[in-house]
ZAMARGU-4260 file (C-alpha; in steps of 0.2 Angstrom, whole numbers, plus 5000, padded with zeros to 4 digits):
<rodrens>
0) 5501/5377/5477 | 5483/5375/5484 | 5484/5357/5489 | 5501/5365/5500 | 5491/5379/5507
5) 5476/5367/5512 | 5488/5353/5521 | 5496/5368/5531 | 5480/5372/5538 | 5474/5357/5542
10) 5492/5349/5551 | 5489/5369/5559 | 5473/5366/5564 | 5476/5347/5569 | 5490/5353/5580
15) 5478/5366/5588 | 5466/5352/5592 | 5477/5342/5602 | 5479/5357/5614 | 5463/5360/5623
20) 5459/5378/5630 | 5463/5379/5649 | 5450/5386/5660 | 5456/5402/5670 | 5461/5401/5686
25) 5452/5408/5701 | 5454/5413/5716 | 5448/5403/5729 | 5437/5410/5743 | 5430/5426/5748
30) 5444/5440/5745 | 5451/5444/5762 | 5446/5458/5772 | 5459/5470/5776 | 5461/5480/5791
35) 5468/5495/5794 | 5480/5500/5809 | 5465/5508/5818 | 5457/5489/5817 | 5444/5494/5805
40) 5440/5487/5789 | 5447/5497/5776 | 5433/5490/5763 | 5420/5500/5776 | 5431/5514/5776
45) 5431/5515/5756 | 5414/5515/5756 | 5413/5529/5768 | 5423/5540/5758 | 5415/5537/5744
50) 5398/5538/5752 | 5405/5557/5758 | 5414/5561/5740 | 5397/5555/5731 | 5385/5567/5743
55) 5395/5583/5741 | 5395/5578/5718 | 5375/5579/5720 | 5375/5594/5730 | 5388/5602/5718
60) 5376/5595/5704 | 5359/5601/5712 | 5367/5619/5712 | 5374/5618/5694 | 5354/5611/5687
65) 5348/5628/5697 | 5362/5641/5692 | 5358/5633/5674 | 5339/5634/5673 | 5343/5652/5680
70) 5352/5657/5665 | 5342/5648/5654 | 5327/5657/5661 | 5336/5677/5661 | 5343/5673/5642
75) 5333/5674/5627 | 5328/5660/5618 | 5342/5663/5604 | 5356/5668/5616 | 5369/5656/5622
80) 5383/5661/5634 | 5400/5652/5636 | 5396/5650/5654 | 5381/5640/5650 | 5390/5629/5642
85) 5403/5627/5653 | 5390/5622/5663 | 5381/5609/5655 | 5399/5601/5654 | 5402/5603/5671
90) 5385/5593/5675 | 5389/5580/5664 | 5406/5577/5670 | 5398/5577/5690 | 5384/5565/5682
95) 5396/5555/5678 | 5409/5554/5692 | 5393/5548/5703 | 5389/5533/5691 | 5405/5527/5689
100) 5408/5528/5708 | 5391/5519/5712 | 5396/5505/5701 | 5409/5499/5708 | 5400/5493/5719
</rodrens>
C-alpha cells in the first residue's frame, strides 16, 4: 500500500516536472494617458481631487485633535464621555482615509 502511495507521488510529481511555471505577462509600455473631454489628463485631475479631498481630511483632523484635548482637559482624570470616544474614532478613521489615499500614489 505504501509502495502504491510513494509511485503516485512520484509519477505526480514527475508529471509536475515536465510543466514548467509560466512567467506572468505584462503589459508592455507605460500605461496610457487618458484624456478627458476638456483635453486634460484625467490622472492630473485625480490627483487634484484627491489633493483637495486630502486637505479638507486634515483640517477635519486638526479640529477633532483640538476639540479632543479640550475635553480631555475640562474632564477629570477618571471621567470619560461617549463623545470622547466618538472622537478618537473619528480621528482614527480620518487618519486613515489620508494614508490610504497618499499611498496610492
Amino acid at each position: 500500500m505504501k509502495f502504491r502511495t510513494l509511485l503516485l507521488l512520484f509519477v505526480a510529481f514527475a508529471i509536475e516536472a515536465q510543466h514548467p511555471p509560466q512567467p506572468p505577462v505584462l503589459p508592455e509600455g507605460p500605461p496610457e494617458d487618458v484624456r478627458l473631454p476638456n483635453g486634460k489628463s484625467q490622472r492630473l485631475e485625480i490627483l487634484k481631487a484627491d489633493y483637495q479631498k486630502t486637505l479638507e481630511d486634515a483640517r477635519e483632523l486638526s479640529k477633532l485633535a483640538g476639540e479632543l484635548k479640550a475635553d480631555l482637559e475640562k474632564n477629570d482624570y477618571n471621567v470619560l464621555s461617549i463623545a470622547t470616544l466618538k472622537k478618537t474614532d473619528d480621528i482614527d478613521k480620518l487618519a486613515k482615509r489620508i494614508h490610504e489615499r497618499l499611498k496610492r500614489y
